[in-house]
C-alpha positions, 0 to 999 in steps of 0.5 A, a space after each residue: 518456490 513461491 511464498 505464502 502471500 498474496 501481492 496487491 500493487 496498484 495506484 492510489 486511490 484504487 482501494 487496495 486498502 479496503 480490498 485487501 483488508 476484506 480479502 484478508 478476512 475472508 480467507 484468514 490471512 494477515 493484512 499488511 498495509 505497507 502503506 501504512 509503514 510510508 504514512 508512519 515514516 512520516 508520520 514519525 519524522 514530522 512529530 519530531 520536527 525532522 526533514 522528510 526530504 532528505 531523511 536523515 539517517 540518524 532520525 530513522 534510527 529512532 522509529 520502530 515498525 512492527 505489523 502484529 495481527 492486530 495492526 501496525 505498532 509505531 514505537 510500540 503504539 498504534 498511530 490510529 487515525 493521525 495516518 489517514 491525514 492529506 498531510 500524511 499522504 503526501 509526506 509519504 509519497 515524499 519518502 517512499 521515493 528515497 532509498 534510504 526508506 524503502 532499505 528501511 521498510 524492506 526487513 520490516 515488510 518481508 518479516 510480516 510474512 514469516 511463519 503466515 499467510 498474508 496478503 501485502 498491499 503496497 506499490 512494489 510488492 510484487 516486483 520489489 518486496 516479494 517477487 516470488 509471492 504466490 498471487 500477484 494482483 495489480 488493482 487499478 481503476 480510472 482516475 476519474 474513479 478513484 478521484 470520486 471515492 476518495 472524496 467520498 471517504 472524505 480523504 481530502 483537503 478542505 473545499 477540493 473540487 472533483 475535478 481537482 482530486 482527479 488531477 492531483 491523483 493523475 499527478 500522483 500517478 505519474 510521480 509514482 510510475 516515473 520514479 528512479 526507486 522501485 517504480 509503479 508498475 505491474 509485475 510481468 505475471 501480474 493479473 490486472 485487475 480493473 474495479 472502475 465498474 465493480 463494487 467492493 465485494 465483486 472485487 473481492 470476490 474476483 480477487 479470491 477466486 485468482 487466489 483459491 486458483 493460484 492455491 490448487 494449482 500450487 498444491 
């Protein structure tokens, strides 16, 4: 029996944050951006003047996640901005890579689906967090692409050069994909979604219509 959710996996910089939060909207469900929950972790640890690498189990201990309709809570505050940061790119695929963390994040990310319907997007949501959810979606794009809209949006350290972001995403890519803790990867029934040549809204719209098919076809 599948659950209610719609799984969006891919690399960084595909735009699984800005598609999923729309596809969410146009259909009514929930948006869950677990890497979000990653940027917090780290977020968290480094306010505290704690290790990222290795994370400490006591420090964990003293961070509260809740994804509510209205967004992420950290220790009972929205973090707002302070996640979008270089610094917390980078801390967060420093501990997403840990054990320790994702055993931490699991509980917090499959409760967001109770009782609702949701679309989850993250790295291992399809094959690790949810892998009976309903749509599983891997959006991807070349790095040469995700390189150019990540310097477009300005999530960049200072005076970075194209060239640069696309090896650093390249860079990113294969830590991500190579890694001994849930991996990046496609599920096996995943549909592989391209959006190098799309626009945001066609990619939504293709996405939706994956989704309203999965939807009928399940009853």
């Amino acid at each position: 029996m599948s659950t209610t959710v719609v799984a969006i996996d891919g690399p960084a910089g595909a735009g699984k944050s800005s598609v999923a939060k729309a596809l969410a909207l146009k259909l009514g469900f929930t948006h869950v951006n677990t890497g979000s929950l990653y940027r917090a972790v780290a977020y968290a640890l480094r306010c505290a003047g704690a290790s990222l690498d290795p994370v400490d189990k006591a420090e964990l201990a003293k961070i509260t996640l809740e994804y509510t309709d209205s967004g992420l809570l950290l220790n009972g505050v929205d973090p707002g901005e302070a996640l979008r940061s270089p610094e917390c790119a980078s801390g967060a695929s420093c501990v997403a890579k840990q054990p320790i963390v994702r055993e931490f994040l699991l509980e917090v990310q499959r409760r967001s689906a109770l009782n609702r319907w949701i679309v989850m997007e993250g790295r291992d949501i399809g094959t690790v967090i949810f892998p009976d959810a309903m749509v599983k979606i891997f959006l991807t794009a070349s790095a040469y692409e995700r390189a150019r809209r990540r310097m477009e949006q300005g999530e960049i350290p200072s005076g970075a050069t194209l060239e640069e972001v696309q090896k650093e995403i390249e860079k990113r890519d294969l830590q991500d994909s190579t890694r001994a803790v849930a991996p990046l990867k496609a599920a096996p029934d995943a549909v592989i979604v391209d959006s190098s040549s799309l626009s945001l809204e066609e990619t939504i719209e293709t996405i939706a219509r994956i989704v309203e098919q999965k939807r009928c076809t399940r009853g």
